[in-house]
FIKOLZA-1660 file (N, C-alpha, C; in steps of 0.1 Angstrom, whole numbers, plus 5000, padded with zeros to 4 digits):
% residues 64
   i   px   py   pz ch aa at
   1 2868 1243 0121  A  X  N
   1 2859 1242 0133  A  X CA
   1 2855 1228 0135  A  X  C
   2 2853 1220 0149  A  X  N
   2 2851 1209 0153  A  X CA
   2 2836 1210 0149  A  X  C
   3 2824 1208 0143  A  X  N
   3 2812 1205 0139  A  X CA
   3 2809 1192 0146  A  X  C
   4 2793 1192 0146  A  X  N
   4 2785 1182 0155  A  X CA
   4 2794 1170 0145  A  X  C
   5 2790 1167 0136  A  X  N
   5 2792 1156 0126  A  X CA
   5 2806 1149 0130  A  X  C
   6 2812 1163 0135  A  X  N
   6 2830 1154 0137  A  X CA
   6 2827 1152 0148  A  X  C
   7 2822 1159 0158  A  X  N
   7 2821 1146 0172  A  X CA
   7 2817 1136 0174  A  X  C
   8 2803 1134 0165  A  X  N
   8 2794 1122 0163  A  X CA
   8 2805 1110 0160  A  X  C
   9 2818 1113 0151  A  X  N
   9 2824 1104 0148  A  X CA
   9 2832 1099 0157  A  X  C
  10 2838 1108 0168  A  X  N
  10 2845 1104 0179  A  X CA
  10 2848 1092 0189  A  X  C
  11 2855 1086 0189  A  X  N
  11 2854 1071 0202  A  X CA
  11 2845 1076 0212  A  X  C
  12 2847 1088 0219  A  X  N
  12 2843 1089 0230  A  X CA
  12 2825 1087 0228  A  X  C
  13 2820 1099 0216  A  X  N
  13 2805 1100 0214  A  X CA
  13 2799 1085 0214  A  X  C
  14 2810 1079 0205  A  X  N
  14 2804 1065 0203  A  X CA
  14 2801 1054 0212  A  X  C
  15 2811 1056 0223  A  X  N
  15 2810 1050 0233  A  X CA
  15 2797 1053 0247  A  X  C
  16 2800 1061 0251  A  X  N
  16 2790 1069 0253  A  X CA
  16 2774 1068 0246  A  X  C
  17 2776 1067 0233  A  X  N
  17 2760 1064 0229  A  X CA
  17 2759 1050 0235  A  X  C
  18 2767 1043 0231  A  X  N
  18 2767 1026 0233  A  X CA
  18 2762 1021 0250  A  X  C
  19 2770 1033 0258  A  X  N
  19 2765 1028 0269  A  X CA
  19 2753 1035 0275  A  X  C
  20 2744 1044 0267  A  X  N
  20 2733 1043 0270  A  X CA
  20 2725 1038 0261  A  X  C
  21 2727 1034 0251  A  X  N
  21 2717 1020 0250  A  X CA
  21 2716 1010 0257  A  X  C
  22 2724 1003 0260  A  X  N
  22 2727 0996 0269  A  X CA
  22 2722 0995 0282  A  X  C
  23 2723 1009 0290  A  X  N
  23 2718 1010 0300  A  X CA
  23 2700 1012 0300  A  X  C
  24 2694 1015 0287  A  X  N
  24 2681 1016 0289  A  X CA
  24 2676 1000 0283  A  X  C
  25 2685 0989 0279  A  X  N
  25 2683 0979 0276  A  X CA
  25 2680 0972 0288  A  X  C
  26 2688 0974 0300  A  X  N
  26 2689 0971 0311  A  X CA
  26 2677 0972 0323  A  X  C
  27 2672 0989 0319  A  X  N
  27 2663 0989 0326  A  X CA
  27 2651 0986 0321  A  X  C
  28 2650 0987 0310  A  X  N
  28 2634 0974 0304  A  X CA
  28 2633 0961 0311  A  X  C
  29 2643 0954 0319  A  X  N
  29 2645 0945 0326  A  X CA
  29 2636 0937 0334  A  X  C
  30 2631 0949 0345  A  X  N
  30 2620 0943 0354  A  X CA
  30 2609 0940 0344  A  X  C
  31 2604 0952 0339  A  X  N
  31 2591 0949 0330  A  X CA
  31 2590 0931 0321  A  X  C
  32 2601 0930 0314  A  X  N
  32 2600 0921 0306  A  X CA
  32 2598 0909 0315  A  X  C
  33 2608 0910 0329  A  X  N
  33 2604 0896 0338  A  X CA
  33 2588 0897 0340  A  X  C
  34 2582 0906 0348  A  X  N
  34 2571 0908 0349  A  X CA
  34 2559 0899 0341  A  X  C
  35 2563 0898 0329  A  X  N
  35 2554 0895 0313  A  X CA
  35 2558 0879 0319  A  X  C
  36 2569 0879 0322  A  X  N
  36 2572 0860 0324  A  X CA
  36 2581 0856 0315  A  X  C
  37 2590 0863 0307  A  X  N
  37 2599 0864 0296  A  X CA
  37 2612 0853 0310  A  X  C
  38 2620 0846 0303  A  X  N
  38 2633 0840 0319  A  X CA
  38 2648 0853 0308  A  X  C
  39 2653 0851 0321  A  X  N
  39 2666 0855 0319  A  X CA
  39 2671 0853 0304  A  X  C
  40 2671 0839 0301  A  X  N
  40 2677 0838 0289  A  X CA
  40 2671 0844 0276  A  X  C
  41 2659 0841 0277  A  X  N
  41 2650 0847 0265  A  X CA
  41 2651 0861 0262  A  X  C
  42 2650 0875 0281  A  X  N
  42 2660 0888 0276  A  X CA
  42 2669 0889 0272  A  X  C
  43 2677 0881 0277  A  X  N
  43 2692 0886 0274  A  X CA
  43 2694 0883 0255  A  X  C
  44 2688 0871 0250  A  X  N
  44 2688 0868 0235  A  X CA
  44 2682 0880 0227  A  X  C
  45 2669 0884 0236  A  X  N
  45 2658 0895 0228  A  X CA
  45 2668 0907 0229  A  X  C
  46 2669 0911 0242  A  X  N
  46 2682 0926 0239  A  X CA
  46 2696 0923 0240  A  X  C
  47 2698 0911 0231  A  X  N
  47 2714 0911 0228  A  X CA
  47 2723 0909 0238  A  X  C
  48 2722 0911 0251  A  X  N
  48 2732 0910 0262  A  X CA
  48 2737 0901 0269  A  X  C
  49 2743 0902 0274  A  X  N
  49 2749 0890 0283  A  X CA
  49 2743 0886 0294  A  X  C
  50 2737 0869 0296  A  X  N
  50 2728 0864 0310  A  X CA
  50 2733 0876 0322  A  X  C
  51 2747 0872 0326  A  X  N
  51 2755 0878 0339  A  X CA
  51 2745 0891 0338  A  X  C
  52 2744 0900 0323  A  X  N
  52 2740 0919 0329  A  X CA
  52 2721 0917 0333  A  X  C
  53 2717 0906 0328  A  X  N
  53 2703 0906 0331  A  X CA
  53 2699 0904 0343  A  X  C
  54 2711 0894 0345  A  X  N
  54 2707 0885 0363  A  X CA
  54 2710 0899 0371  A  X  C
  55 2718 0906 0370  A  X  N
  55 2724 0912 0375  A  X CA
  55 2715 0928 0375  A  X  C
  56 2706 0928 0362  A  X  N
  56 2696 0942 0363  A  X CA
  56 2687 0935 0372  A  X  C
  57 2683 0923 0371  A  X  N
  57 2670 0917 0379  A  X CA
  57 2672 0917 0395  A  X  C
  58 2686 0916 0402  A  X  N
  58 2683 0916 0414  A  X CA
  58 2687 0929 0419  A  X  C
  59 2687 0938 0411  A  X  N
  59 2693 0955 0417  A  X CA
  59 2681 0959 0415  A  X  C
  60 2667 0952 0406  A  X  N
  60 2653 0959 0412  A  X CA
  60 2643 0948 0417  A  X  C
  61 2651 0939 0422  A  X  N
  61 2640 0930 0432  A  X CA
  61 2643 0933 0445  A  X  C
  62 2631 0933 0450  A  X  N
  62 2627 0942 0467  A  X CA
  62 2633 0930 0471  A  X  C
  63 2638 0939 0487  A  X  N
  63 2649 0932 0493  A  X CA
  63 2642 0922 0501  A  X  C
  64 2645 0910 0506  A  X  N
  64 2637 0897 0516  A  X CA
  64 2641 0895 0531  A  X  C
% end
């Protein structure tokens, strides 16, 4: 029988977990600008790449 433990080990699970870390990494985003933290200092503090920060930051800045 397939058991939780064997799917845990799976590409798919693993991936899958990865991209929702990731995505809640993303959305801590606005908050951290907010504080005055710059792009580069998030992207170092949650590991990610400038490009996915710039890129969380203007999908929740109100439009002009």
């Amino acid at each position: 029988m397939f058991g939780l433990s064997e799917f845990k080990q799976t590409r798919v699970y693993q991936e899958a977990k990865q991209e929702g870390r990731v995505e809640a990494k993303l959305e801590s985003v606005p908050q951290l600008l907010a504080l005055g933290l710059t792009v580069e200092q998030i992207a170092q503090a949650l590991d990610l790449d400038i490009a996915q920060v710039q890129q969380a930051a203007k999908q929740t800045s109100p439009e002009q």
